[in-house]
C-alpha positions in Angstrom: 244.5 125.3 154.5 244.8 127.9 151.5 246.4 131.5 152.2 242.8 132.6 151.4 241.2 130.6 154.0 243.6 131.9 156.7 243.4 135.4 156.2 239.4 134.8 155.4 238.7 135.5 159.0 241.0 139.2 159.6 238.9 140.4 155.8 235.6 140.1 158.0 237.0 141.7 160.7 237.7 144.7 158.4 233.9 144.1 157.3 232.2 147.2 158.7 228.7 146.2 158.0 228.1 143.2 161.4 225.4 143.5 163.7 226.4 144.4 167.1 226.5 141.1 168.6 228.6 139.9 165.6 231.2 143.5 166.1 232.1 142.7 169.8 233.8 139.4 169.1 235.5 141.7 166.1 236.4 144.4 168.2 238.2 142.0 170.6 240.3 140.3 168.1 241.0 143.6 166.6 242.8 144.6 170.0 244.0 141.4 170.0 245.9 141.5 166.8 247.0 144.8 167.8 248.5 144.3 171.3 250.7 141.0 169.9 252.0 143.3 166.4 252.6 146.1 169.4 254.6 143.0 171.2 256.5 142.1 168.2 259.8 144.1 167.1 258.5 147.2 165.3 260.4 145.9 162.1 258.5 142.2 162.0 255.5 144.3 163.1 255.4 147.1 160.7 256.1 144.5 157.4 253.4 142.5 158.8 251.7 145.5 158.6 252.6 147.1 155.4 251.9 143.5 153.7 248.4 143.7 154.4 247.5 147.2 153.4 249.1 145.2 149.8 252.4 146.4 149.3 254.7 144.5 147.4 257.7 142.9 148.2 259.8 146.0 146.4 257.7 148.3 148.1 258.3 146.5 151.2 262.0 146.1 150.5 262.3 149.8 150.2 260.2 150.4 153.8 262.6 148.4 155.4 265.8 149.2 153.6 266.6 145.2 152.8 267.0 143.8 150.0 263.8 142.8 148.2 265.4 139.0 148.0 265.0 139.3 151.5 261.3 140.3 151.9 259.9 136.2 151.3 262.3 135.8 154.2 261.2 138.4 157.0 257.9 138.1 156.1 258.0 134.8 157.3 259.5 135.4 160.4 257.5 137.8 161.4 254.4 135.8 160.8 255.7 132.4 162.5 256.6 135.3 165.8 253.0 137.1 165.5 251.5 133.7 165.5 253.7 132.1 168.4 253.0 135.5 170.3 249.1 135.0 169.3 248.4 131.9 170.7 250.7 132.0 174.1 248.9 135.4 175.0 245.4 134.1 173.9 245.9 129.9 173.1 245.3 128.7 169.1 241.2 130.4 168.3 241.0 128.5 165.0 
């Protein structure tokens, strides 16, 4: 699976223009996504965070006062914890 195709399904959650039927299931994984970053250590949660509103790693080197050679790393941390905190709280969705 490409990084496109697992990040397809949080772009059409930003997607403002669903039906209503189609913004309930996207309102729940919303809250989802937000009570497991809230469950995460505000550092891990904040560059997960940060990454997808596009900074870069500098930018998110700076945030976090690390080095930037130290961003790759974090980054994928936090994204191995959000997922393991994900799917015990609400099992694997894909």
């Amino acid at each position: 699976m490409t990084r496109r195709e697992r990040y397809e399904p949080l772009l059409r959650l930003a997607d403002g223009g669903s039906s209503p039927e189609e913004a309930a299931p996207a309102d729940q994984e919303r809250g989802r996504v937000r009570l497991t970053l809230l469950s995460l250590r505000r550092e891990r949660a904040m560059l997960l965070v940060l990454r997808g509103q596009g900074l870069s790693y500098d930018e998110l080197a700076d945030a976090a006062g690390v080095a930037p050679s130290s961003v790759g790393t974090l980054l994928r941390s936090a994204r191995e914890g959000f997922r393991k905190e994900y799917i015990s709280r609400y099992g694997d969705t894909r």
